[in-house]
C-alpha positions, 0 to 999 in steps of 0.5 A, a space after each residue: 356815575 363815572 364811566 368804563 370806556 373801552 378805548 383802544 386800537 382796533 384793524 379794520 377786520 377786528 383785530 387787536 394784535 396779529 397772530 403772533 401778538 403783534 401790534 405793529 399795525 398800531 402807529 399812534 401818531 397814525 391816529 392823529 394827524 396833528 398833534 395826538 391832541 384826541 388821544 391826550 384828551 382822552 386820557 386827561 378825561 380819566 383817572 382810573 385804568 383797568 388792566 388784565 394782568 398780561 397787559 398790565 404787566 406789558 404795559 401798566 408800567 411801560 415808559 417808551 425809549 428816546 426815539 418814541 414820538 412826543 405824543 408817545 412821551 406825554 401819553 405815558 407820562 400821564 399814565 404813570 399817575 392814574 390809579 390802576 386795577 388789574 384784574 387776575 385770578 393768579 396774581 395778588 400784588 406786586 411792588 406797585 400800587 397797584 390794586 389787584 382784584 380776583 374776583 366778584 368782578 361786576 360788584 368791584 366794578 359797580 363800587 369803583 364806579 360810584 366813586 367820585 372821580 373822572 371816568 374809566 379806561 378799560 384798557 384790556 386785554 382781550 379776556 377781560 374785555 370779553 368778561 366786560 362786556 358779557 358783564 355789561 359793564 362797558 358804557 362807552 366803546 371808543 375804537 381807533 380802527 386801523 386801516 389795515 386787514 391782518 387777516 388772523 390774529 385777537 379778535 377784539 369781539 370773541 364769545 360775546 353771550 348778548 347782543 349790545 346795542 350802540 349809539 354813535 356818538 363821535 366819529 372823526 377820520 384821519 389823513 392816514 385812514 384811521 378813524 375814531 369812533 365812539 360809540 355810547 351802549 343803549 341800555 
């Protein structure tokens, strides 16, 4: 069975964007100091990203300017061909391909993931991570944790109903202090 990986960018105080839904503490050349290979790797891994409807329409369809960096330019352009879900009760479609969900969301997930194919990338926001996990429907946490307090802002962890127990997996520092880790949900 394919897996939901919720792989994203996180400080060290647990925050995923500031208090005004800024996340330029997240420098992605910063998560690697060589090549971005951690991160091409992880989206060769998957086929498939699951969005809630603010971040997707920030960033479902994103292509970054001239001046981004070649990591910025490779990740992106990859992204463009994975199939998409957006998770939303206000919006139905749009003129992308999108496929748009609005309810019944553990029964669409668990069909998703019985699917053949690569696994999954949860990929946000907040809400829905939030839903996600209350729904147990993360299998795999895998956190960029950003040497940086920002002190308020999103957390990423808020209204969580049940304790979720971890296994480390994979953890990997960084020259620039971020370190990778994954971690697999004990069930």
């Amino acid at each position: 069975m394919r897996k939901v990986i919720l792989d994203l960018a996180v400080t060290l105080d647990g925050f995923i964007e500031g208090p005004n839904g800024e996340i330029d503490w997240c420098n992605m050349d910063e998560a690697d100091d060589s090549d971005g290979s951690d991160f091409i790797d992880f989206v060769a891994s998957i086929d498939t990203i699951f969005y809630g409807r603010i971040s997707y329409e920030l960033w479902g369809n994103f292509q970054p300017g001239e001046q981004a960096s070649q990591v910025l330019k490779e990740v992106y352009k990859s992204i463009t061909d994975k199939k998409k879900f957006v998770f939303s009760t206000t919006r139905k479609s749009d003129n992308s391909s999108a496929i748009f969900i609005e309810s019944n969301i553990k029964e669409r997930v668990m069909e998703i993931k019985q699917q053949p194919g690569k696994d999954i990338w949860l990929y946000g926001g907040g809400k829905l991570i939030t839903a996600f996990i209350n729904l147990d429907l993360v299998d795999v946490y895998r956190l960029a944790v950003h040497p940086v307090i920002l002190g308020a802002g999103k957390p990423l962890f808020k209204d969580i109903k049940e304790r979720v127990k971890l296994k480390l997996i994979d953890s990997k520092g960084s020259k620039s202090g971020v370190v990778l880790l994954s971690y697999s949900v004990k069930r």
